[in-house]
C-alpha positions as YAML, in Angstrom:
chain: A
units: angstrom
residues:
- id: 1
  name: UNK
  ca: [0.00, 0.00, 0.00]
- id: 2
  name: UNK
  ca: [1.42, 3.57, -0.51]
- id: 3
  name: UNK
  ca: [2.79, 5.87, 1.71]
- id: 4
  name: UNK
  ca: [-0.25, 8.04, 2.61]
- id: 5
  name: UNK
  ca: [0.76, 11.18, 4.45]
- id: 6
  name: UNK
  ca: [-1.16, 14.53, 4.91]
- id: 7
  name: UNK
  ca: [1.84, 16.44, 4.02]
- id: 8
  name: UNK
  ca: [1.53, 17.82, 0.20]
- id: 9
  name: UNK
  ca: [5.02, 16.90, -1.99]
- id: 10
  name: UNK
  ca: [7.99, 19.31, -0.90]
- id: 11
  name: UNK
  ca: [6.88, 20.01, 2.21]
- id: 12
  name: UNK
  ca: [8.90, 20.49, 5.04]
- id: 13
  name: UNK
  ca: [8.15, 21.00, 8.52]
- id: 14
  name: UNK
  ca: [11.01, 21.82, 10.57]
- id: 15
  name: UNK
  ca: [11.40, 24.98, 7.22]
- id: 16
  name: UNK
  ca: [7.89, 25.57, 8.04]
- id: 17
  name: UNK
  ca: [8.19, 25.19, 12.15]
- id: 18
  name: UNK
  ca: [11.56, 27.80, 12.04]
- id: 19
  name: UNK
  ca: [10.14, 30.11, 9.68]
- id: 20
  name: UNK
  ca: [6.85, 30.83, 11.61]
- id: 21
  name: UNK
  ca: [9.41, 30.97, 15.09]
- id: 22
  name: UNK
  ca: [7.82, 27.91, 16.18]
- id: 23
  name: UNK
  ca: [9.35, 24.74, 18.29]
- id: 24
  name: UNK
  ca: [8.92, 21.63, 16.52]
- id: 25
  name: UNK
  ca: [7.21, 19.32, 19.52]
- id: 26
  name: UNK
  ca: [9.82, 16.44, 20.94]
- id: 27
  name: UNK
  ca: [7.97, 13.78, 22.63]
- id: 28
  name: UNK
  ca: [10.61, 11.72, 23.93]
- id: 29
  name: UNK
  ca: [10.84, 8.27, 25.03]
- id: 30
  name: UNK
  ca: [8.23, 8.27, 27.20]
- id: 31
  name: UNK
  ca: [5.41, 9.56, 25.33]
- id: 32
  name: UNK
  ca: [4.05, 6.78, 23.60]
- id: 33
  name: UNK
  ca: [0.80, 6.12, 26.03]
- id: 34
  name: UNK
  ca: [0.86, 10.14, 26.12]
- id: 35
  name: UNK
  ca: [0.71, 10.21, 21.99]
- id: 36
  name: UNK
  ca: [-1.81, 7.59, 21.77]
- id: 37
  name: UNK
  ca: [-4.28, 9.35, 24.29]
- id: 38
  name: UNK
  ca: [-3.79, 12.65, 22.70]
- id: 39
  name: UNK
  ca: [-4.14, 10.57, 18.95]
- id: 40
  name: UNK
  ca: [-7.35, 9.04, 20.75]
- id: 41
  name: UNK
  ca: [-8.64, 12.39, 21.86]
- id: 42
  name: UNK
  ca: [-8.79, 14.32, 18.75]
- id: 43
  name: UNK
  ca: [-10.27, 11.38, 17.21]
- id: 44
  name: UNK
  ca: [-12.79, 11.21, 19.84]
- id: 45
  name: UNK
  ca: [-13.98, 14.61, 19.21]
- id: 46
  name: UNK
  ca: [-13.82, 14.33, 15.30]
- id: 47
  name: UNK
  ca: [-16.08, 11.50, 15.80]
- id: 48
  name: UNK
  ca: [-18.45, 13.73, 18.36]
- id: 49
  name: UNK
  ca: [-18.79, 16.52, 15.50]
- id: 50
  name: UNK
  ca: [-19.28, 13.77, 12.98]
- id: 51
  name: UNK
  ca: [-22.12, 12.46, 14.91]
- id: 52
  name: UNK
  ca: [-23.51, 15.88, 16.22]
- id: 53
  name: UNK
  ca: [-24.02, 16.24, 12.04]
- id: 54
  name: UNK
  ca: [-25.58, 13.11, 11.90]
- id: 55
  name: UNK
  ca: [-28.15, 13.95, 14.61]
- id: 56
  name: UNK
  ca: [-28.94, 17.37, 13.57]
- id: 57
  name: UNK
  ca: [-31.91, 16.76, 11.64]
- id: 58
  name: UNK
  ca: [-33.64, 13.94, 13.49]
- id: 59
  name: UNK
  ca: [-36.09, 15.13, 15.95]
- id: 60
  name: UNK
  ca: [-37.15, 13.54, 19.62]
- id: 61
  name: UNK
  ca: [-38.73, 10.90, 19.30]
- id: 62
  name: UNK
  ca: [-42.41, 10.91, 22.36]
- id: 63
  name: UNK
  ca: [-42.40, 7.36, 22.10]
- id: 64
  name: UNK
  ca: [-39.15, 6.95, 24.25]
- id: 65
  name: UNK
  ca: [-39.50, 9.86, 25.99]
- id: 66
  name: UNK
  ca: [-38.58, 12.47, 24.18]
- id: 67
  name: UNK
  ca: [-39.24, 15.99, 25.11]
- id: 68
  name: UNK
  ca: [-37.42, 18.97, 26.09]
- id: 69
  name: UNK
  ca: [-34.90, 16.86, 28.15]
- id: 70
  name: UNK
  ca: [-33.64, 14.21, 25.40]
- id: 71
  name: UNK
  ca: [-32.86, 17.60, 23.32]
- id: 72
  name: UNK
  ca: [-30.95, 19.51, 26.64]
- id: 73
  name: UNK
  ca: [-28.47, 15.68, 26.48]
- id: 74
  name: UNK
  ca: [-28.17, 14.99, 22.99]
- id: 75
  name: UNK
  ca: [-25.14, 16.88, 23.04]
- id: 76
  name: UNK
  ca: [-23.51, 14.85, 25.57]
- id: 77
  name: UNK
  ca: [-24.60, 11.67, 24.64]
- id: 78
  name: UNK
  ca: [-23.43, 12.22, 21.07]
- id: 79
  name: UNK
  ca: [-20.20, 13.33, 22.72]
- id: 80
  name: UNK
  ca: [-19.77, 10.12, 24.62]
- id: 81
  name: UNK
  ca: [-20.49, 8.12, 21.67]
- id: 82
  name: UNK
  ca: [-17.68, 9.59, 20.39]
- id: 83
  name: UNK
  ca: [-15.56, 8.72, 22.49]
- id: 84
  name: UNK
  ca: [-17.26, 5.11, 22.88]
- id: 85
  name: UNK
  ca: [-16.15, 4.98, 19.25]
- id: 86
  name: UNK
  ca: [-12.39, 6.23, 19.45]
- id: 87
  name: UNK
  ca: [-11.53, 4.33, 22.58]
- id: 88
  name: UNK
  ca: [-12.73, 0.99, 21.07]
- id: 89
  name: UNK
  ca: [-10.95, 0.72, 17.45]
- id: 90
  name: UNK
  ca: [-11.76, 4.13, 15.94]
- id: 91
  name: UNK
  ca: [-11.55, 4.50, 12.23]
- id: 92
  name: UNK
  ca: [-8.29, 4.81, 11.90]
- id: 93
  name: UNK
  ca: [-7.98, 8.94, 12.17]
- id: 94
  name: UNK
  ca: [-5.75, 8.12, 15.64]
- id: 95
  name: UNK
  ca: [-3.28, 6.59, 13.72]
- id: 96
  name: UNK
  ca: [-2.64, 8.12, 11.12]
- id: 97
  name: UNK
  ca: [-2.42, 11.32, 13.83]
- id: 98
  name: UNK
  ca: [0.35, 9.18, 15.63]
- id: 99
  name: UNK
  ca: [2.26, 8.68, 12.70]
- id: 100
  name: UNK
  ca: [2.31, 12.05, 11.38]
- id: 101
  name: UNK
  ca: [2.89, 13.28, 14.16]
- id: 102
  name: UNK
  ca: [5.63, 10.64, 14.66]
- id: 103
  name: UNK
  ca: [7.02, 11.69, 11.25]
- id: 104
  name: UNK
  ca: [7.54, 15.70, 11.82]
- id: 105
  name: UNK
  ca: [9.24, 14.74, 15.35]
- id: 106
  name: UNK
  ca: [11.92, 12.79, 12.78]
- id: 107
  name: UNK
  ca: [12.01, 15.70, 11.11]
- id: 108
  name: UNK
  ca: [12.71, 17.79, 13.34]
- id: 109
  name: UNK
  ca: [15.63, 15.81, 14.53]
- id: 110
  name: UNK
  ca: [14.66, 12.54, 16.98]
- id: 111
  name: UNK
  ca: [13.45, 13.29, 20.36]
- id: 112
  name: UNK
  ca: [14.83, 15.72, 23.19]
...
């Protein structure tokens, strides 16, 4: 399978990092559990916007209650669904996070 990366062809991100005055993040040895829950995170909330869309247009239903209260928690429920979703498999948005963000910490030179 190819190499898929979400950087476009020529570009470079420690250039990028040092011409914007920025600090290219080192995570060290020690961050891999740290990496995967931040990976798992923004996955978890990608998911909880994905699903927020996908509830949008649906109204209560009265025949399981319904009502003013099932529309004050939709938000969180969706939310927790998201990160039901993330924490058990995902769709693979965590890692391909990891290993980009894997790849600029190469390119910026290996860990602290």
């Amino acid at each position: 399978m190819a190499d898929m990366t979400l950087s476009p062809p020529g570009y470079d991100a420690q250039s990028l990092a040092q011409a914007r005055g920025l600090n290219m993040p080192r995570l060290g040895k020690g961050a891999g559990p740290e990496l995967d829950k931040t990976a798992r995170d923004f996955e978890a909330v990608f998911l909880s916007s994905m699903f927020s869309q996908m509830w949008s247009g649906l109204e209560v239903d009265p025949t399981f209650g319904g009502g003013h209260a099932e529309e004050m928690w939709r938000g969180m429920m969706v939310e927790e669904y998201g990160k039901m979703v993330a924490s058990s498999g995902g769709v693979g948005i965590a890692q391909q996070m990891k290993a980009q963000l894997l790849r600029m910490q190469e390119v910026a030179g290996g860990p602290a």
